[in-house]
Structure formats: structure tokens, C-alpha cells
C-alpha positions in Angstrom: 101.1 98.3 103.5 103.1 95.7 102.1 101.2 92.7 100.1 102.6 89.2 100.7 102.4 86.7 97.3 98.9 85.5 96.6 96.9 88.1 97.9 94.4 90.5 96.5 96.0 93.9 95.7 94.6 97.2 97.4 92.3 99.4 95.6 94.0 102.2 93.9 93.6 104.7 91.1 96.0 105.9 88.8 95.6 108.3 86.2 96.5 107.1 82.4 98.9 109.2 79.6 95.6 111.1 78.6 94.7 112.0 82.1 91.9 109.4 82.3 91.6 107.5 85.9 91.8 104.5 86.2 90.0 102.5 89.6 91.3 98.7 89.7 88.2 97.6 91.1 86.1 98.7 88.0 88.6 95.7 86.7 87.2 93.3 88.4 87.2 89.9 87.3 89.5 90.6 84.5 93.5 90.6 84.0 95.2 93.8 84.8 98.9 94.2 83.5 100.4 97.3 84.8 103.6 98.7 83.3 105.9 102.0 84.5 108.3 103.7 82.9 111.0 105.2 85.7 111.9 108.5 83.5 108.8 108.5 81.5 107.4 112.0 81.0 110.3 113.5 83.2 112.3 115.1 80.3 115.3 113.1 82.3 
């Protein structure tokens, strides 16, 4: 599904580096930054 400039992004979930979930539409309302690491946790 791609997501043209200006739109709203699609509800996701993603689980943090403790293992906590995180839903973006419990963010709401508020900025969300979201930042990957490519290799991160890979031992590569």
C-alpha cells in the first residue's frame, strides 16, 4: 500500500527493544518520530 505525501499513515504495531508493542493510533494527536537501525540487533 503505498502512502502518497500528506496523507495519514496506516495503523501499525511494532514491538519496541524491550519487547513492548507499540499501536500508532494510541498516538494519536501527538508527534511520532520513528527511527530504524538496518543491522540493529542482527550481530551483522
Amino acid at each position: 500500500m503505498a502512502v502518497e505525501i500528506g496523507q495519514a499513515a496506516p495503523d501499525f504495531t511494532l514491538m519496541d527493544g524491550d519487547r513492548k508493542e507499540h499501536t500508532l493510533s494510541d498516538y494519536r494527536g501527538q508527534t511520532v518520530v520513528l527511527a530504524w537501525y538496518v543491522l540493529a540487533f542482527t550481530g551483522g
